[in-house]
Biopython code that builds the backbone (N, CA, C, O; Angstrom):
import numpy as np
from Bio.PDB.StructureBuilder import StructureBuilder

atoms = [
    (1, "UNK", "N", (0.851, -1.163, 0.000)),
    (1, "UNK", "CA", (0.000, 0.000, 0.000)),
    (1, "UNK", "C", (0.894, 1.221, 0.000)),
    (1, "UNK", "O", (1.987, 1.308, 0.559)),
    (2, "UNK", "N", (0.250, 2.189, -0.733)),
    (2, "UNK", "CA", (1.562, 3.130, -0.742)),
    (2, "UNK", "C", (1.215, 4.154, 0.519)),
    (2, "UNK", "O", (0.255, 4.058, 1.284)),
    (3, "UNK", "N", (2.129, 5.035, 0.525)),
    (3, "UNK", "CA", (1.908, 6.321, 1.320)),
    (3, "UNK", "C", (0.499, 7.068, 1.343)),
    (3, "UNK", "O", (-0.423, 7.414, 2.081)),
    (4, "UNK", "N", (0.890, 7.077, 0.239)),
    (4, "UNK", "CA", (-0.719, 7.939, -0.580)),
    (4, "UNK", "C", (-1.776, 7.492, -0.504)),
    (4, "UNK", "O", (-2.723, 8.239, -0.261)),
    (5, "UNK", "N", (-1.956, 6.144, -0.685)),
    (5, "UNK", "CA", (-3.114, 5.818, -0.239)),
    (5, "UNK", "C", (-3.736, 5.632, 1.112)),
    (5, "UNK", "O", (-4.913, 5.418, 1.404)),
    (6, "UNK", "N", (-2.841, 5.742, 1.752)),
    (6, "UNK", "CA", (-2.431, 5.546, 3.406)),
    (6, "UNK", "C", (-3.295, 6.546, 3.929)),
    (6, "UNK", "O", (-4.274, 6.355, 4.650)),
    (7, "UNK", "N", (-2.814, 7.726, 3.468)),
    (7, "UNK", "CA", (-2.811, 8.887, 3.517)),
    (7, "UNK", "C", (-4.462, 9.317, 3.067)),
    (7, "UNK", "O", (-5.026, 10.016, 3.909)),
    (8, "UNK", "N", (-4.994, 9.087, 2.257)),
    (8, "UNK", "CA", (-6.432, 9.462, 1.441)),
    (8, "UNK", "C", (-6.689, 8.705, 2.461)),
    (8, "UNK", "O", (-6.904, 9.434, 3.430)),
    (9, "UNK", "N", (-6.787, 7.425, 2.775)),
    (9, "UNK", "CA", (-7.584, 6.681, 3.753)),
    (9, "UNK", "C", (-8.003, 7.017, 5.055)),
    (9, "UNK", "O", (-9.054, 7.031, 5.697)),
    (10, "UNK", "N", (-6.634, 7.324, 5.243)),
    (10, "UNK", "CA", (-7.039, 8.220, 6.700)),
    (10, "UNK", "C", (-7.494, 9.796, 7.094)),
    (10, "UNK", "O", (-7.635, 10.334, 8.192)),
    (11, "UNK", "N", (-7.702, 10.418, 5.400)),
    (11, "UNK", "CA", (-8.557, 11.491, 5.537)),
    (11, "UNK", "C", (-9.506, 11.426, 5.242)),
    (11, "UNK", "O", (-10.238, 12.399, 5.061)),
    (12, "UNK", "N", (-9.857, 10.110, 5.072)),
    (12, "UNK", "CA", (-11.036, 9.706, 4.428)),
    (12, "UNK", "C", (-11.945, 9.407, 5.840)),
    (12, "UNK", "O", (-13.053, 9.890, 6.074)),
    (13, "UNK", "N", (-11.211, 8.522, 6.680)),
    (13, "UNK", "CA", (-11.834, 8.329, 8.016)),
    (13, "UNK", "C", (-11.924, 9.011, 8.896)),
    (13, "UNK", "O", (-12.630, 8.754, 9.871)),
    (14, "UNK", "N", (-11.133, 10.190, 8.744)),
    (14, "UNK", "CA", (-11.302, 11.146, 9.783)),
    (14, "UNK", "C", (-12.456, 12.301, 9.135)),
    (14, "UNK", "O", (-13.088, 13.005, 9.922)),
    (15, "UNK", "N", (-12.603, 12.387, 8.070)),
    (15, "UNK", "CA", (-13.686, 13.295, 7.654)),
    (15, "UNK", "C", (-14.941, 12.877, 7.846)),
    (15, "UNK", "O", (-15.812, 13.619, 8.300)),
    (16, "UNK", "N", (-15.215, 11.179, 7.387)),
    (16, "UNK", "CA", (-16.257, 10.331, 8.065)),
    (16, "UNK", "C", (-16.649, 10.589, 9.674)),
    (16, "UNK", "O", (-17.804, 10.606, 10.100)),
    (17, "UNK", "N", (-15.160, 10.833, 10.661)),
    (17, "UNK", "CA", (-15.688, 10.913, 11.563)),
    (17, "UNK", "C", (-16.283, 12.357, 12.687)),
    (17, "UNK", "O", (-16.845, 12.536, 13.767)),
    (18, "UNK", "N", (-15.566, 13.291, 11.289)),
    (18, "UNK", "CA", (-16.485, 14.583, 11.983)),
    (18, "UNK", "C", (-17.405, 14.829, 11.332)),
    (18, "UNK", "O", (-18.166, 15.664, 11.821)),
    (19, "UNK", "N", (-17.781, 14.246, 9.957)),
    (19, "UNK", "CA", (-19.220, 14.485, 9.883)),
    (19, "UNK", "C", (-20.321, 13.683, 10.660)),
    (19, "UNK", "O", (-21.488, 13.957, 10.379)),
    (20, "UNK", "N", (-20.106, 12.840, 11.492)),
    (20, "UNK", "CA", (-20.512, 11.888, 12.264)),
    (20, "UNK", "C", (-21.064, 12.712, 13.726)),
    (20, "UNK", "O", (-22.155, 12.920, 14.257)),
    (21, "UNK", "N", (-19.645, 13.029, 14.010)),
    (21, "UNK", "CA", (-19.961, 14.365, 15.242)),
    (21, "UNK", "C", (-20.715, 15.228, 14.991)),
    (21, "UNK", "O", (-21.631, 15.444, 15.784)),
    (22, "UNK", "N", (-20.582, 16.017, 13.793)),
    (22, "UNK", "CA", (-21.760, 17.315, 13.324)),
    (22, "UNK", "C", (-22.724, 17.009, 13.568)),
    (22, "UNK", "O", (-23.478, 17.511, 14.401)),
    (23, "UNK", "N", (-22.962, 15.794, 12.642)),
    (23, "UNK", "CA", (-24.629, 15.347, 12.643)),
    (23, "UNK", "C", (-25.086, 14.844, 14.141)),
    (23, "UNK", "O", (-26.282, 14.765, 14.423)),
    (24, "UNK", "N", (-24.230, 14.568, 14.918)),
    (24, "UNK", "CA", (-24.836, 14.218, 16.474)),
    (24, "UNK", "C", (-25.156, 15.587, 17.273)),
    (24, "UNK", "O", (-26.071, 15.703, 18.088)),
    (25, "UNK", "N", (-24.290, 16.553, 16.919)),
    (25, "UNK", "CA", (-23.856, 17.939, 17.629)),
    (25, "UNK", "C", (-25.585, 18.543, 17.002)),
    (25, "UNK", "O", (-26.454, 18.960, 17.767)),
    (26, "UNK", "N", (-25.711, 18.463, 15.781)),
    (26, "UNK", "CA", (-26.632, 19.476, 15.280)),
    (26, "UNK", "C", (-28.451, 18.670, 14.992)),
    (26, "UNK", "O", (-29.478, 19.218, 14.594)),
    (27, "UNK", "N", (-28.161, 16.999, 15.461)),
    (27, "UNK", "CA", (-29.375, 16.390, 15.619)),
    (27, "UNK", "C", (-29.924, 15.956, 14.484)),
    (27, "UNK", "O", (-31.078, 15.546, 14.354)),
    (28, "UNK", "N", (-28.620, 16.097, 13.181)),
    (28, "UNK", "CA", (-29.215, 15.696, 12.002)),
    (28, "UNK", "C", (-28.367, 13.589, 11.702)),
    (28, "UNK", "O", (-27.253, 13.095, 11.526)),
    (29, "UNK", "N", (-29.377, 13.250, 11.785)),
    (29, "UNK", "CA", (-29.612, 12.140, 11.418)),
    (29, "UNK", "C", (-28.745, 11.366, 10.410)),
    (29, "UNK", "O", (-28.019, 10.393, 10.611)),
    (30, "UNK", "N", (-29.167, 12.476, 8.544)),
    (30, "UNK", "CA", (-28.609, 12.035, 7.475)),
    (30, "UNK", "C", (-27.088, 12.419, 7.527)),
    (30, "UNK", "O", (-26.285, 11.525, 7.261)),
    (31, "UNK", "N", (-26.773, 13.260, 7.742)),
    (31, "UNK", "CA", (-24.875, 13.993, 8.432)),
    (31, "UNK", "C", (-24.628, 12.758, 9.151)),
    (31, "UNK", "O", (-23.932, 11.977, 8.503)),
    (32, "UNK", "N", (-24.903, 12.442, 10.029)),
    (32, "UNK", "CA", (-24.556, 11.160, 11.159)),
    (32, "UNK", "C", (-24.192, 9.888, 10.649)),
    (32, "UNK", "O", (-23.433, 9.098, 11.210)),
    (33, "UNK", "N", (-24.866, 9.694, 9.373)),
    (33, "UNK", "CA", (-25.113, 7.993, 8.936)),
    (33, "UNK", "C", (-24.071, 7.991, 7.504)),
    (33, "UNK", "O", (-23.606, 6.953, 7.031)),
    (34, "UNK", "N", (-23.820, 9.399, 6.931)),
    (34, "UNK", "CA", (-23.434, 9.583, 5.813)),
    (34, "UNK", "C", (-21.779, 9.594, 6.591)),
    (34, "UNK", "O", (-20.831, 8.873, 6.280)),
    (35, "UNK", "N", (-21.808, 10.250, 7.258)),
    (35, "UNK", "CA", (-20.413, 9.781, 8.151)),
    (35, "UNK", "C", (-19.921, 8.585, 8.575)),
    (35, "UNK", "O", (-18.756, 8.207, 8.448)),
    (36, "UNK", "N", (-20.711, 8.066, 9.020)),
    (36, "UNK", "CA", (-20.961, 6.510, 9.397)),
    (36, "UNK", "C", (-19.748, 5.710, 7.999)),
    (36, "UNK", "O", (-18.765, 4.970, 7.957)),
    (37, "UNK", "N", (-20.717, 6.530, 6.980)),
    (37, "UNK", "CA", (-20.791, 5.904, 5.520)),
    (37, "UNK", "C", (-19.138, 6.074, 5.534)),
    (37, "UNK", "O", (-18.281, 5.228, 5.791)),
    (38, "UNK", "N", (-19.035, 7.091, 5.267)),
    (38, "UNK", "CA", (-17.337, 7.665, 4.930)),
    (38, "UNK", "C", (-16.461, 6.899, 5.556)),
    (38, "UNK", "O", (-15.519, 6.488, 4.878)),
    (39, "UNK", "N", (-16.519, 6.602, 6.649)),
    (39, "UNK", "CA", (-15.561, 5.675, 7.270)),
    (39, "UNK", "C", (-15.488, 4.290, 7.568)),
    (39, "UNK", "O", (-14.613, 3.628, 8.126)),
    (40, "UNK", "N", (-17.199, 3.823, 6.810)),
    (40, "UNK", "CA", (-16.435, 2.029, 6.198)),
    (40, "UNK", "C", (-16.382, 1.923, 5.070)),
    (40, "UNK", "O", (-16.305, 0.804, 4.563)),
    (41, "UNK", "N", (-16.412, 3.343, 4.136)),
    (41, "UNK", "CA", (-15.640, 2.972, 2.567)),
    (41, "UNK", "C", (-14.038, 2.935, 3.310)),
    (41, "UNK", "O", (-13.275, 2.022, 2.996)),
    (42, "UNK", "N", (-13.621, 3.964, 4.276)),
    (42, "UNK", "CA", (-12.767, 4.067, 4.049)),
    (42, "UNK", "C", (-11.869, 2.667, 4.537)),
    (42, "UNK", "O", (-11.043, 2.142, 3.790)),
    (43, "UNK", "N", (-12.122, 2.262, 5.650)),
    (43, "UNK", "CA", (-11.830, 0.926, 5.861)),
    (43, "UNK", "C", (-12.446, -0.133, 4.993)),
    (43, "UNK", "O", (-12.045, -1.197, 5.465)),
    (44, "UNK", "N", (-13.125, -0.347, 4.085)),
    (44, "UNK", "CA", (-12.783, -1.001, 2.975)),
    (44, "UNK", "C", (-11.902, -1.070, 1.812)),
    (44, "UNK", "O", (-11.348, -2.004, 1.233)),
    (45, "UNK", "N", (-11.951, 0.615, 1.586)),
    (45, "UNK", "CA", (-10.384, 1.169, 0.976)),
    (45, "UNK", "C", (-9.043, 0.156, 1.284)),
    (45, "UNK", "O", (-8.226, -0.275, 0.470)),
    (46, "UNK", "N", (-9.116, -0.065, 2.748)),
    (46, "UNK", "CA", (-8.081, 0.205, 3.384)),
    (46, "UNK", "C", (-7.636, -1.574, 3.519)),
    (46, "UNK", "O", (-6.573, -2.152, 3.293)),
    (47, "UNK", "N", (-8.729, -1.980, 3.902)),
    (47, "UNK", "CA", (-8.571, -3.858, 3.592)),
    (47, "UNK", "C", (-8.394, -3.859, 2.355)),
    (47, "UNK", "O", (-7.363, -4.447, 2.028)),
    (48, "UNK", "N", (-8.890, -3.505, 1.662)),
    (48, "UNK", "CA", (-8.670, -3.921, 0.109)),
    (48, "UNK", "C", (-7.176, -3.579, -0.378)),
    (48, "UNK", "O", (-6.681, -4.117, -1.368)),
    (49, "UNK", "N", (-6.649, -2.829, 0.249)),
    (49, "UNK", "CA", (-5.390, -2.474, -0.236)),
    (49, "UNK", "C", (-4.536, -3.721, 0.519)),
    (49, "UNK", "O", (-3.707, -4.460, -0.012)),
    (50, "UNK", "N", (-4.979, -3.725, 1.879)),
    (50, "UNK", "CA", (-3.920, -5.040, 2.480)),
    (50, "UNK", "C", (-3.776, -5.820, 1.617)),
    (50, "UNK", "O", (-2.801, -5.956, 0.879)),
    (51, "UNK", "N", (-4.739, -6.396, 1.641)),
    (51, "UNK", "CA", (-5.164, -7.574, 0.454)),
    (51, "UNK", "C", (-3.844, -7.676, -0.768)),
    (51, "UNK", "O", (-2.981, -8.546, -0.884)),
    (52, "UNK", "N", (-4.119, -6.236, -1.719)),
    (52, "UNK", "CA", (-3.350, -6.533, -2.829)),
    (52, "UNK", "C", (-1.900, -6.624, -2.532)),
    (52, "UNK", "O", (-0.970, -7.110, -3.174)),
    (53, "UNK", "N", (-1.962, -5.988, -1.314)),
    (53, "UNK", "CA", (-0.160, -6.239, -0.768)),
    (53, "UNK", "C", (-0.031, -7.599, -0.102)),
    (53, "UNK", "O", (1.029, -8.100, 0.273)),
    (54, "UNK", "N", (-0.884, -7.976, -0.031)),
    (54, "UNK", "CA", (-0.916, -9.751, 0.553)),
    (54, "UNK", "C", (0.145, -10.698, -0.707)),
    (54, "UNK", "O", (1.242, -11.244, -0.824)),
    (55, "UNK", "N", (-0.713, -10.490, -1.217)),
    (55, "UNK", "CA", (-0.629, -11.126, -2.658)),
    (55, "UNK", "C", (0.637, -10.230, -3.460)),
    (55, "UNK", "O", (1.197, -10.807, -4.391)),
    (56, "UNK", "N", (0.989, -9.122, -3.175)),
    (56, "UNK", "CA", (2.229, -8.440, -4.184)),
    (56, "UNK", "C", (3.355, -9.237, -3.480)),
    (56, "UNK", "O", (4.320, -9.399, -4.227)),
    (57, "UNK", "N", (3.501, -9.792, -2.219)),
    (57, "UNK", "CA", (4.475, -9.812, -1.466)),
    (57, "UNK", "C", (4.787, -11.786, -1.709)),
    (57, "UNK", "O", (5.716, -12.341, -1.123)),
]
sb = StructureBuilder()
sb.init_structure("model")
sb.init_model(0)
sb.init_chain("A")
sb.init_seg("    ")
for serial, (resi, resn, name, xyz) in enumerate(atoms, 1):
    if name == "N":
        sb.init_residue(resn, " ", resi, " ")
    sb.init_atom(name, np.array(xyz, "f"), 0.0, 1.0, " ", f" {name:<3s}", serial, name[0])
structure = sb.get_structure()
């Protein structure tokens, strides 16, 4: 896995997880779940990359 993707992944999960907070902070529901969302693409991102380095190695 490279840097870079390392890197997107984990701004990927951390953006998942303050839109997560917003939507709890401000009582909105769809913000909350769409956050939710963001951060098991991003950990799917993120297995999926193990994976191909499973197999590169």
């Amino acid at each position: 896995m490279s840097t870079a993707d390392k890197a997107q992944n984990k701004a990927d999960d951390l953006a998942g997880k303050a839109k997560e907070k917003f939507g709890e902070a401000t009582d909105d529901q769809d913000l909350k779940n769409e956050g939710k969302g963001d951060q098991i693409k991003s950990n799917l991102k993120d297995a999926g990359e193990k994976v191909k380095d499973a197999f590169r190695s």
